[in-house]
C-alpha positions, 0 to 999 in steps of 0.5 A, a space after each residue: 564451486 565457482 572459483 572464478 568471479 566474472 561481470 558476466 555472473 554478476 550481470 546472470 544473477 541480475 538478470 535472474 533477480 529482476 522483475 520480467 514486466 515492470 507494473 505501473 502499481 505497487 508491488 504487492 507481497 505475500 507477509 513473508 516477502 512484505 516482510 522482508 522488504 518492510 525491514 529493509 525499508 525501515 533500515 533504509 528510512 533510518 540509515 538515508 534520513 528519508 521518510 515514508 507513511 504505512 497505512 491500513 486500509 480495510 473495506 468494510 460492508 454497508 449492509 450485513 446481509 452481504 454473504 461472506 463469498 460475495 464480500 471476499 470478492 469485493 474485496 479483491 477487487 479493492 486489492 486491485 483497485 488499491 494496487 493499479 492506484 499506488 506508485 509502482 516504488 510503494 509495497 502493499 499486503 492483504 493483512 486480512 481479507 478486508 484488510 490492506 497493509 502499505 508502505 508508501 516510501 518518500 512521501 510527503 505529508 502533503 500528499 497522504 490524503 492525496 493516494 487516499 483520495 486517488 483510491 477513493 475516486 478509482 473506488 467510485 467508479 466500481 459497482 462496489 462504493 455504494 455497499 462499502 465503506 472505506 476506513 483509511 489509517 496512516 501514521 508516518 515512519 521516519 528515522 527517529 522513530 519509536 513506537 512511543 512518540 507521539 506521531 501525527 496520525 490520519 484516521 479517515 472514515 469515508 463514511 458518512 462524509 465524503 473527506 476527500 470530495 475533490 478530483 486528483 489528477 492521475 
């Protein structure tokens, strides 16, 4: 047991806890660490009056006859593509294999179709946007949130229109 405090402890446990290479992407958890950062967040959002939007991403196949393996391969090349299209402050979880779970901190309502379309438009550039739809659902989170309040909500299905046919400058 320790019975001294110095700045040099502080500075080791630091140095411990700290990310050893900073990504430009978003930090992607397991659900028990997203867990935990997605409370923290909440409080946070609640106690600094400052807003973020949670969003569910899911990659669905466009043709049936994609075996399981193949379409959980795809998928984790959607994980990839999600991760490097999100801010390196923003949280992502894979909530099923399909399935992407967000937390986007500080952003604004003017740009939510924004990230959706960056992730749309690094998608195209796969192998993989041909066989797939992507559906897109975002509600925000603010400091006087209830689960019961009516809140603006995005409901995006790429397919059959394409919503977010626009460029977006990385």
């Amino acid at each position: 047991m320790k019975m001294e405090a110095s700045v040099q402890d502080l500075q080791k446990i630091s140095r411990k806890l700290e990310e050893k290479e900073t990504m430009n992407s978003a930090l992607w958890l397991d659900e028990g660490a997203f867990s935990i950062a997605y409370r923290f967040l909440l409080r946070y959002i609640r106690s600094y009056h400052t807003v973020a939007y949670r969003a569910l991403v899911t990659l669905i196949p466009k043709d049936s006859s994609i075996s399981e393996e193949e379409f959980e391969k795809i998928t984790e090349e959607f994980g990839i593509v999600i991760n490097s299209s999100l801010r390196k402050s923003d949280l992502m979880m894979q909530e099923d294999t399909n399935q992407f779970f967000l937390l986007l901190p500080e952003l604004s309502e003017e740009y939510v179709e924004t990230v959706f379309a960056r992730i749309r438009n690094q998608w195209k550039n796969t192998d993989y946007y041909e066989t797939t739809n992507i559906r897109f659902d975002a509600e925000v989170v603010s400091e006087s949130e209830s689960y019961g309040d009516d809140q603006r909500h995005y409901r995006v299905n790429i397919v059959p229109y394409d919503y977010f046919n626009k460029n977006v400058k990385e």
